[in-house]
C-alpha positions in Angstrom: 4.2 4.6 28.5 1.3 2.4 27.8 -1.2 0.4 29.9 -2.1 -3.3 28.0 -5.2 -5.4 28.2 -6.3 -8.4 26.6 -9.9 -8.5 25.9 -11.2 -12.5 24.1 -14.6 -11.0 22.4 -17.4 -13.6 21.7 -16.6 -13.5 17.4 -13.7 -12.0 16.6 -15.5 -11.2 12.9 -18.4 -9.0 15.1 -15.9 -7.6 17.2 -13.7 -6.2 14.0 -16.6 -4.8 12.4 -17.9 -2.8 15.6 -14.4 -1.6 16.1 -13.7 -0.2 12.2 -17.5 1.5 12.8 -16.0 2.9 17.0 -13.1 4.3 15.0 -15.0 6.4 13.0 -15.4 9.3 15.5 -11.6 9.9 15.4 -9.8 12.0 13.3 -6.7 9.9 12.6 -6.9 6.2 11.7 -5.2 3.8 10.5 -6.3 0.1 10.5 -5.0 -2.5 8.4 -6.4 -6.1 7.7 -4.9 -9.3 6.7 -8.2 -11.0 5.8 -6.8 -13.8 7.2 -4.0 -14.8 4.9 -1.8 -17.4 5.4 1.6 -15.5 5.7 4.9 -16.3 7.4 5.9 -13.1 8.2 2.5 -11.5 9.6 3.0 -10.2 13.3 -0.8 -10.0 13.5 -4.8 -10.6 11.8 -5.5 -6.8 12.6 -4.6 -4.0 13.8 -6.3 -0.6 14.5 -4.5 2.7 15.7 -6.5 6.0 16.4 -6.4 9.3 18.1 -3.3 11.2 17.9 -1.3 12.0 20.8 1.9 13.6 18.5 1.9 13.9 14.9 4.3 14.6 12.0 3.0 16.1 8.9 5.8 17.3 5.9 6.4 17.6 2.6 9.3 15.9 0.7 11.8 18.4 2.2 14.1 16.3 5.0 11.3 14.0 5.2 12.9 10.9 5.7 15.2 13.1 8.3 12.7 14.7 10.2 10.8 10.8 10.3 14.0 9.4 12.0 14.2 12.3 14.3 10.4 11.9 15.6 10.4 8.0 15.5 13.5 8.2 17.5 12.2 10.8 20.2 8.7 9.2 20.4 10.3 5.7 21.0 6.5 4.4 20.6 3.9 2.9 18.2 3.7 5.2 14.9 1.3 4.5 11.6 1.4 6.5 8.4 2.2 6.9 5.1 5.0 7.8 2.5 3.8 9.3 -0.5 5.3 8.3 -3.8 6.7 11.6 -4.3 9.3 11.4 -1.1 11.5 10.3 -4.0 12.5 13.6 -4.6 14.3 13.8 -0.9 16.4 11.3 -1.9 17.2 12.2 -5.5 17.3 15.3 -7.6 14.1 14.3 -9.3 10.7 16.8 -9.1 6.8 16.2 -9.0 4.8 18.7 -11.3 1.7 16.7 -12.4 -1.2 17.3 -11.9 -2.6 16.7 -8.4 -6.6 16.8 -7.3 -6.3 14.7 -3.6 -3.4 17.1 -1.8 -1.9 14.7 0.5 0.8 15.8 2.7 4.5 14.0 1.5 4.6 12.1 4.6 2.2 11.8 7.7 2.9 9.8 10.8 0.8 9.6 14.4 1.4 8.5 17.4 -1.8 6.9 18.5 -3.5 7.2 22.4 -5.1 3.6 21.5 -4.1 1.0 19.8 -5.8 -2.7 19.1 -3.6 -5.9 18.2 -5.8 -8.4 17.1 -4.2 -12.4 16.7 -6.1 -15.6 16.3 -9.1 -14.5 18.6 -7.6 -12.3 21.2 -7.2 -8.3 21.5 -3.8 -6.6 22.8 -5.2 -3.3 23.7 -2.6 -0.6 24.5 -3.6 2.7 25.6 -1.0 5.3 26.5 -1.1 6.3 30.4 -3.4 9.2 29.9 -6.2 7.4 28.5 -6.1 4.2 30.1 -9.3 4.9 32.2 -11.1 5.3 29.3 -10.3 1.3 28.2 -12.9 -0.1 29.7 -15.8 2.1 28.5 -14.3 2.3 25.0 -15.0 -2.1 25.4 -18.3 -1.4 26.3 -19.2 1.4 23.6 -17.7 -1.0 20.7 -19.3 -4.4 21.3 -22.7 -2.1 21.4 -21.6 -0.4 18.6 -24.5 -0.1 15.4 -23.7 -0.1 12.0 -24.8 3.6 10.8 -27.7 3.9 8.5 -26.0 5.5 5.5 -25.1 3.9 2.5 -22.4 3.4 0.1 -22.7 6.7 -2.6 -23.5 4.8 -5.7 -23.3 5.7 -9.7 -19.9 7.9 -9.5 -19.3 9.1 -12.9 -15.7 7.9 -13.6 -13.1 10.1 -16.1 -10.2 8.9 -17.4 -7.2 11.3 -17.2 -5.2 9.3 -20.2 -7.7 8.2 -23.1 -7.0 4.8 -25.1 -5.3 6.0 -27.8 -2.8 8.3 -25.9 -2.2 5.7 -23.4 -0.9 3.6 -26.7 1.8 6.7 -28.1 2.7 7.0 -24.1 3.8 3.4 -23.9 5.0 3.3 -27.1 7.2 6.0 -26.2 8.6 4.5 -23.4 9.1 1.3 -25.6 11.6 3.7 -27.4 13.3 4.4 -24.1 14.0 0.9 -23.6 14.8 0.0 -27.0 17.6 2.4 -26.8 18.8 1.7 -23.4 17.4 4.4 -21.3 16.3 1.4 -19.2 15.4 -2.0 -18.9 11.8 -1.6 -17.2 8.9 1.0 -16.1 6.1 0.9 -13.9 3.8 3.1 -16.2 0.8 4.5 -14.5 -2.8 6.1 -15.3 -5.4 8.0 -13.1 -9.1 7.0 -12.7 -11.1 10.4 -11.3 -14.1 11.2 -10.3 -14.9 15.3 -9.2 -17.7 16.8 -7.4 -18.7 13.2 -6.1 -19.1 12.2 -2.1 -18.7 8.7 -1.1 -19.1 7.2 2.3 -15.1 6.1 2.8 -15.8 3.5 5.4 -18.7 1.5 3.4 -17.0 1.6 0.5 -13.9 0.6 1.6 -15.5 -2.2 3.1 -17.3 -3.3 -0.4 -14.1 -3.0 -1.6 -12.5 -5.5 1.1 -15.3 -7.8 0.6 -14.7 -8.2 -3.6 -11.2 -8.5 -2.8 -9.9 -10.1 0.6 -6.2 -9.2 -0.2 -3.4 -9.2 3.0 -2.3 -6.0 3.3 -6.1 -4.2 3.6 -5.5 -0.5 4.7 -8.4 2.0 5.4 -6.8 5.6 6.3 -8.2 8.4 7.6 -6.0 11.9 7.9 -8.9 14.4 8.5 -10.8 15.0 5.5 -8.6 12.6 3.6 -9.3 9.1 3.1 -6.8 6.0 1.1 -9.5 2.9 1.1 -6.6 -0.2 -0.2 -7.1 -3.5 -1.6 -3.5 -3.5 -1.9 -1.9 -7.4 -1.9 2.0 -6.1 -1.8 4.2 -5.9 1.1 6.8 -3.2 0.1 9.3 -4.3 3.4 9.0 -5.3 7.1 11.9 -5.3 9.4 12.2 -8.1 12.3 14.6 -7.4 14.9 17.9 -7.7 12.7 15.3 -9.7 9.6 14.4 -7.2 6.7 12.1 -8.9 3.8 10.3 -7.0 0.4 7.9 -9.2 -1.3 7.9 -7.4 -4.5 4.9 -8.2 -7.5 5.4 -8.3 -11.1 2.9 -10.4 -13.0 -0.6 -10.6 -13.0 -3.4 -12.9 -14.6 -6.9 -12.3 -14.4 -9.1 -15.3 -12.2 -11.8 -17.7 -13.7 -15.0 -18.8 -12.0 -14.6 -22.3 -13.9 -11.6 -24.5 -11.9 -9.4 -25.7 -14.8 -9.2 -22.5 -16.9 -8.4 -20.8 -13.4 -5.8 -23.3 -12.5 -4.5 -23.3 -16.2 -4.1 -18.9 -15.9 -2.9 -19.2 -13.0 0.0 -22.1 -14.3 0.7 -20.4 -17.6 1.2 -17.0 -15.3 4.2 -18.9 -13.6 5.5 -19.9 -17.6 5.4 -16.8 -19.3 8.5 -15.7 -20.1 7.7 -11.6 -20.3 6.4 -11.4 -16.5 9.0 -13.9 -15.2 11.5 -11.3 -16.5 9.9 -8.2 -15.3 9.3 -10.0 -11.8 13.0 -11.1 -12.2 14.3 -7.3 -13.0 12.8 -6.2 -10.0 14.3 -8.7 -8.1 17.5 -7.7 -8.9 16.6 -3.8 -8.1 15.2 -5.1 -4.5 18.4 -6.7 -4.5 20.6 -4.1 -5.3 18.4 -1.2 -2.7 18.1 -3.7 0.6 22.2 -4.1 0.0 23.1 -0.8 1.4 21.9 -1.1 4.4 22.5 -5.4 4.7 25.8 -6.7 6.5 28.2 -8.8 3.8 26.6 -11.5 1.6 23.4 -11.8 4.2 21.0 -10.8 0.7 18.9 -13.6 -0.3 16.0 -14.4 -2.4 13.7 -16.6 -0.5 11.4 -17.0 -3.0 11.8 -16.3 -6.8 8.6 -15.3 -9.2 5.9 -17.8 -7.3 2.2 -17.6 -8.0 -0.3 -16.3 -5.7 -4.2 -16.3 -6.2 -6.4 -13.8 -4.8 -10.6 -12.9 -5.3 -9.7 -10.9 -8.2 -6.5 -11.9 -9.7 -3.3 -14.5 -10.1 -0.1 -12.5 -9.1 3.4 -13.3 -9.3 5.3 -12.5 -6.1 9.3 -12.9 -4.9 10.5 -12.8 -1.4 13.8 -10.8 -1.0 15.7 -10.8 2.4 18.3 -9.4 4.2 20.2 -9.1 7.8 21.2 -5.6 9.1 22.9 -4.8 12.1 21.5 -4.3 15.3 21.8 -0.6 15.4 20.7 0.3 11.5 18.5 3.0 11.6 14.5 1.6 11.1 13.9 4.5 8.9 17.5 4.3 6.8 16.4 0.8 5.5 13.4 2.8 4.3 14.9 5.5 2.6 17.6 3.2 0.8 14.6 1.3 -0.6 12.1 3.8 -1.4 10.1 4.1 -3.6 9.9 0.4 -4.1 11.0 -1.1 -6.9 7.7 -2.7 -8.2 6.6 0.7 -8.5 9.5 2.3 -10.5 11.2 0.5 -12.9 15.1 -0.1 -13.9 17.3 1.8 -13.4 15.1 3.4 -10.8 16.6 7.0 -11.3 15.9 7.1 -15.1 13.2 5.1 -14.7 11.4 7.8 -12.5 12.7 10.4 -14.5 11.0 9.0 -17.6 8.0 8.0 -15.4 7.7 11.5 -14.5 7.6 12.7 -18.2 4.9 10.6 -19.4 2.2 10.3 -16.4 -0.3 12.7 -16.1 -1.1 13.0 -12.7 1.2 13.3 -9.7 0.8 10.3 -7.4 0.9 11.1 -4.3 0.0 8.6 -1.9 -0.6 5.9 -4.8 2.6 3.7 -5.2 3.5 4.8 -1.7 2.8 3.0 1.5 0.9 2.7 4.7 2.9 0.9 7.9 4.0 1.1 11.2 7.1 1.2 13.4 6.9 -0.7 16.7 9.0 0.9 20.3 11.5 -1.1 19.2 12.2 0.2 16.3 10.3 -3.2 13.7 8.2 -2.3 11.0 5.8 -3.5 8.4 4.6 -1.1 5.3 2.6 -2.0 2.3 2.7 -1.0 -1.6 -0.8 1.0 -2.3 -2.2 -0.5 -5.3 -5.4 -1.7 -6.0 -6.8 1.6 -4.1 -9.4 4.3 -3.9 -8.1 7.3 -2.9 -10.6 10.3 -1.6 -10.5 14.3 -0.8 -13.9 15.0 0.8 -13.4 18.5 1.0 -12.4 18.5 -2.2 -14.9 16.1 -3.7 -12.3 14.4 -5.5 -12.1 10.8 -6.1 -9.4 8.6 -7.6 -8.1 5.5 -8.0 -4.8 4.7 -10.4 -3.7 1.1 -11.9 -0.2 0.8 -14.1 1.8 -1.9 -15.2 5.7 -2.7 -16.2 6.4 -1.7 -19.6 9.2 -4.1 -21.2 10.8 -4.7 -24.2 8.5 -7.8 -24.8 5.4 -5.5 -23.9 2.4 -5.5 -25.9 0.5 -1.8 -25.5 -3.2 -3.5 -26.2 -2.3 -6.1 -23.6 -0.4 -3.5 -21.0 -4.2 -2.0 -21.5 -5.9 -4.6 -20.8 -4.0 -5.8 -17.5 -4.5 -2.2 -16.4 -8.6 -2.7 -17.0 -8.4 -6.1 -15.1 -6.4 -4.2 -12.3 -9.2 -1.5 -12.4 -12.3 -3.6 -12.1 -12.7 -3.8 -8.2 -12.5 -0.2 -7.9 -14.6 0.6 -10.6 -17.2 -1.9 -9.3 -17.2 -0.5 -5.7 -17.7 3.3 -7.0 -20.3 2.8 -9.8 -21.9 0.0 -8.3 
């Protein structure tokens, strides 16, 4: 089905920055950057898939059905998303917030080229089709220049919950947990700007430069752009391998080395976002087990720290074996939404979620992936993430934290702020 190449550019760095600029002609992309983390379960640095040969575009309605059906019957590469809201295929639970980006439930493509970038080699596959056009593409993206325009500058940005109802909303869900609704919530608010134009790729770039996290995703569906700083992996499958790597617990960074090293050590102490990270665990746990064979669940790695440009985070490694023939997209919909994004119990959880959000989240606290011929995958959580209607003129971004029994409202505020700054930064400049 497809023709492959291997192409060794002069600097790898050059070559990735011509080919994010190439891509820009196309109407569906999807390229997603590791920024050159050290991780044991990455497949690759880079990867870049554009130019849609099939496509699958849905709303919640059999979505995860009519995914299996056209992974199955392309049998080929596939990138896309899963909103947040394809939890209402899987439960009787409903979406009816507001909503200003209007992203499809689920979109998936199967892309005519494809670029797998590793140490300093390209695997370029092009279905049969296109393959003539390899070799000019080469030529047209090691000449490609930078455009001229610039990054939109001095967005006016809205909140959609104000300080003080932010406060009776998570003290409200305090009184959920306090009576044993549920244990934990991923509580979320909207950032917005309207009537505002951007340029996606440039800022989406700034925003890769402040933070340098592993699972970089910029996303373009048309007039619809997601531009992720996001450092989650929500779950990859290898061969019969599945792993989550859930995060609970965040601490800001300091420019002076010992206060830094001291955040980042008290981070791994504290005993509130040990036991949200620990919950959550648990709930990863409990989801990856439906589809696992007997007693193959394990955690790997249990509330370590992580630093990144921006922030300290607390991250657990969750794995599991499944049989040779499990559906790819099964273990998905068994899982989803991920846990770090809901709460405990995940059904009332959502439920209460639901009740006390403003604003529908759509592709926020969803996920951006692939699936391989053979059925692997890798998807992200998207957090840390500007999301973009250029149609529309609508801009938003949306940060949220787990609300526990031991949670403070000032300081559930303040995390959210420190979670907010990089975007914030990027689009006021």
């Amino acid at each position: 089905m497809r023709t492959t190449i291997y192409h060794q550019p002069k600097s790898i760095e050059d070559f990735k920055g011509q080919l994010l600029y190439w891509s820009q002609q196309f109407e569906d992309v999807v390229w997603i950057d590791s920024n050159n983390h050290e991780d044991l379960y990455s497949n690759y640095d880079a990867v870049l898939a554009v130019d849609a040969f099939t496509s699958l575009k849905t709303d919640y309605f059999d979505a995860f059905e009519r995914l299996e059906d056209y992974q199955d019957s392309t049998s080929d590469w596939i990138f896309g998303y899963l909103t947040y809201d394809l939890k209402n295929a899987t439960e009787h639970l409903k979406s009816q917030n507001y909503d200003g980006l209007d992203f499809p439930d689920l979109y998936f493509f199967q892309p005519k080229k494809l670029f797998l970038i590793k140490d300093n080699q390209v695997e370029i596959q092009y279905l049969k089709m296109v393959e003539n056009e390899i070799l000019d593409d080469l030529k047209n993206i090691e000449h490609h220049l930078k455009p001229s325009r610039k990054v939109s500058n001095g967005i006016k940005i809205k909140l959609r919950t104000h300080k003080d109802d932010y406060f009776k909303k998570v003290n409200t869900m305090l009184s959920h947990i306090h009576r044993g609704d549920i244990y934990e919530a991923n509580f979320c608010q909207e950032f917005f700007a309207e009537e505002s134009e951007i340029n996606p790729l440039e800022t989406f770039k700034k925003l890769n430069d402040i933070s340098k996290p592993p699972f970089a995703t910029f996303l373009k569906a048309n007039d619809k752009y997601l531009l992720s700083a996001s450092p989650e992996r929500y779950i990859k499958k290898v061969e019969t391998k599945v792993i989550s790597q859930p995060i609970k617990g965040t601490a800001k960074r300091s420019t002076n080395r010992l206060e830094d090293i001291k955040l980042a050590d008290d981070l791994s102490k504290n005993e509130k976002e040990r036991s949200e990270n620990i919950m959550i665990v648990d709930l990863v746990r409990n989801d990856l087990s439906h589809t696992a064979t007997k007693g193959s669940v394990k955690v790997e790695e249990l509330c370590k720290v992580y630093s990144f440009l921006q922030v300290h985070q607390m991250i657990s490694t969750i794995s599991s074996t499944v049989d040779e023939e499990a559906n790819p997209v099964d273990i998905i919909k068994t899982t989803f939404p991920m846990g770090s994004m809901t709460g405990a119990p995940k059904i009332s959880a959502m439920k209460i979620i639901e009740d006390l959000e403003e604003t529908k989240r759509g592709l926020y606290s969803g996920s951006v992936g692939y699936f391989t011929p053979n059925g692997d995958f890798d998807f992200n959580v998207i957090i840390r993430s500007i999301l973009y209607n250029e149609s529309k003129k609508y801009i938003s971004y949306s940060v949220g934290g787990a609300i526990t029994a031991k949670s403070d409202p000032l300081k559930e505020y303040e995390e959210c702020l420190i979670k907010a700054k990089a975007m914030r930064e990027v689009l006021e400049n």
